[in-house]
N, C-alpha and C positions, 0 to 999 in steps of 0.2 A: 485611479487604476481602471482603464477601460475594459483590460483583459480578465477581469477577475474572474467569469467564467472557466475562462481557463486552468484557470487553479485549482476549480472545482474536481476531484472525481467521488460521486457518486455513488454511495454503497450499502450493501444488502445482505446482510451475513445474519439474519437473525435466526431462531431456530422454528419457529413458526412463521416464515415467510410465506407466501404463497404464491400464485401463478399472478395471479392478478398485481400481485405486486409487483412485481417483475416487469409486468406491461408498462407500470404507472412509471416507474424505475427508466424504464427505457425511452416512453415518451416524453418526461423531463430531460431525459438531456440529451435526445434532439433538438426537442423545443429551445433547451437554452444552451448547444454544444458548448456542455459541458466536456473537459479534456478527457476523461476515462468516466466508465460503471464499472464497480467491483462488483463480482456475484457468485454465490458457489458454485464447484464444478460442477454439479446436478444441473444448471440452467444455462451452461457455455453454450449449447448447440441451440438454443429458442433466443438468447440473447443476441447470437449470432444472423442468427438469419432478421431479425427484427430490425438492428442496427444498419445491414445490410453496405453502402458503401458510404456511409457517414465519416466522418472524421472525427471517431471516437473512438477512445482507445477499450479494447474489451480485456478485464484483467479481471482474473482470478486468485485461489489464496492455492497453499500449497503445505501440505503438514498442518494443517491449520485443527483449533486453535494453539495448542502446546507447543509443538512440534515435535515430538514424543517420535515421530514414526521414526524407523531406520531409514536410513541413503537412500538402501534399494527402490521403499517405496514410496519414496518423494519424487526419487531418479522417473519411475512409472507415472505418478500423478502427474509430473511435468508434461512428461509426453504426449498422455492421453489429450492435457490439455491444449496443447503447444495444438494436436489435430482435431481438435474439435474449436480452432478458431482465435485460442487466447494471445492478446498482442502482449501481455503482461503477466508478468508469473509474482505473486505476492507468496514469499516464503517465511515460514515462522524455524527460524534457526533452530538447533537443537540446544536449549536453554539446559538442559540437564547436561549437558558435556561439556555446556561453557563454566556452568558453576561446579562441574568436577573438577574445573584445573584442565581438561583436555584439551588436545589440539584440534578435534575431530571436527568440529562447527567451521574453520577454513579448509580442511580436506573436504567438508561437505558442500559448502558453495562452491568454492572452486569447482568440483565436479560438474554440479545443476548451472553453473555462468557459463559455463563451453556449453554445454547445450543450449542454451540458450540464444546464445550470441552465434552457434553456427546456423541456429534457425533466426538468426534477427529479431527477437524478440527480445523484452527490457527484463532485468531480475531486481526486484526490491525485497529486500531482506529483512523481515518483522523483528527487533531485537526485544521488544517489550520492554522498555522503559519502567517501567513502572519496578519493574523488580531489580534492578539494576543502582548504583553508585553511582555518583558522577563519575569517576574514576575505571567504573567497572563499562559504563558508557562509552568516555573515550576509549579504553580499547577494546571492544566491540564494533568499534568504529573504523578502529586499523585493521583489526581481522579480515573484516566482510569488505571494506574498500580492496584491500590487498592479494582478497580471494576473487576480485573481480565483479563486484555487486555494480547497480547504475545506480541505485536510493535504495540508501537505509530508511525503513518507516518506521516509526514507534511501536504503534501497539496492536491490538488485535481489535483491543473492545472489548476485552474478555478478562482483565486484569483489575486491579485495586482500582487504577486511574487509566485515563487517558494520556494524550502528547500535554508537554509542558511549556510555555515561554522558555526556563533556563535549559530541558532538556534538548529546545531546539535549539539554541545561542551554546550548549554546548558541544552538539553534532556539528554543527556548523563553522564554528572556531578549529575543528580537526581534522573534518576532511578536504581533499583535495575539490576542486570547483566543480569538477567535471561529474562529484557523485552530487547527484540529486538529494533531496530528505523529502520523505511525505510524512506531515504529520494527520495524526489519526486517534482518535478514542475522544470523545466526548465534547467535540466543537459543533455546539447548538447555535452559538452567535455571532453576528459579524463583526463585532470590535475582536475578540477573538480569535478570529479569524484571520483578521489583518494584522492583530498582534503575531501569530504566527509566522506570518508572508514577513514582516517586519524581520524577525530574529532569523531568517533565514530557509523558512519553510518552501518548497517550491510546487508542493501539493499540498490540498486538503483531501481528507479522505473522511469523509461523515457521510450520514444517513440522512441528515439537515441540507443538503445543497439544494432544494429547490428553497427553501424556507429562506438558507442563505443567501440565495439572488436576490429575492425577493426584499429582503431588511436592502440589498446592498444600491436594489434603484430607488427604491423611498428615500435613501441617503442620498444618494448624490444623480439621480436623474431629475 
């Protein structure tokens, strides 16, 4: 897999990050362009100017972690970030309305996918896996496809677990080709990894992707 870099994106959501981190964050994956950095929206505008005209994608999170917030100010977060640089909007659905029985979590992307898409920007949708059924997975999976998402991602990082081999073979098995999946939450190693890429993954989303390159030229360079 020559591209595996690419599969990398990059990510920094912890609660004690720091500046410096951020640098180090930024300079891997230049060095190794990697496909995106996730990073809170506190650091869009330094991420930005750093990244500069690279070909990397800059994505942030949105409602993040729960996704508790209302519409309205998700609708806001979007935007601020959309203009402070973000090519990617990582949003954490509204988990409490999905497990109310409501409809409100497709009225709610759908919303944030038009903005998105008339600003050309990509929307992945955090469904949290971890709390979820198989069953309650697949349709979550229809929802968000059919509300206009580009990648469903698993998780936040902030949950029981991380992304799973069957939870990606079972995203994967239901949606249409054209949605993406990122997996994410607790991918330290590269058999791991590739097991993901494997079942259908078309991102990784870890903290580990320098570490990850690294195990992956020992392997096969």
């Amino acid at each position: 897999m020559k591209n595996f870099h690419r599969f990398l994106e990059s990510t920094l959501l912890r609660p004690t990050m720091t500046g410096q981190e951020v640098d180090q964050l930024i300079k891997d994956a230049i060095e190794e362009q990697f496909v995106g950095v996730c990073v809170p929206p506190f650091w869009l505008k330094k991420a930005k100017r750093e990244l500069k005209d690279e070909d990397i994608q800059l994505v942030t999170v949105i409602g993040f972690p729960l996704g508790y917030s209302d519409t309205a100010s998700k609708v806001f977060e979007v935007k601020e970030a959309v203009k402070q640089g973000a090519d990617e909007l990582d949003l954490v659905w509204s988990q409490t309305a999905f497990h109310s029985g409501m409809n409100w979590p497709k009225i709610e992307i759908a919303q944030i996918s038009k903005i998105c898409h008339e600003e050309e920007r990509v929307l992945k949708v955090i469904i949290e896996t971890a709390n979820l059924s198989e069953s309650q997975i697949k349709e979550a999976c229809l929802i968000c496809q059919d509300a206009g998402a580009d990648f469903l991602k698993t998780s936040t990082g902030f949950a029981a677990r991380g992304a799973t081999v069957d939870d990606i073979l079972t995203m994967r098995a239901i949606l249409a080709s054209h949605v993406g999946i990122k997996a994410s939450g607790g991918i330290k190693t590269l058999d791991f990894a590739l097991e993901l890429i494997q079942a259908g993954a078309d991102r990784i989303g870890t903290s580990s992707a320098k570490q990850l390159m690294d195990a992956w030229r020992n392997k096969f360079s």
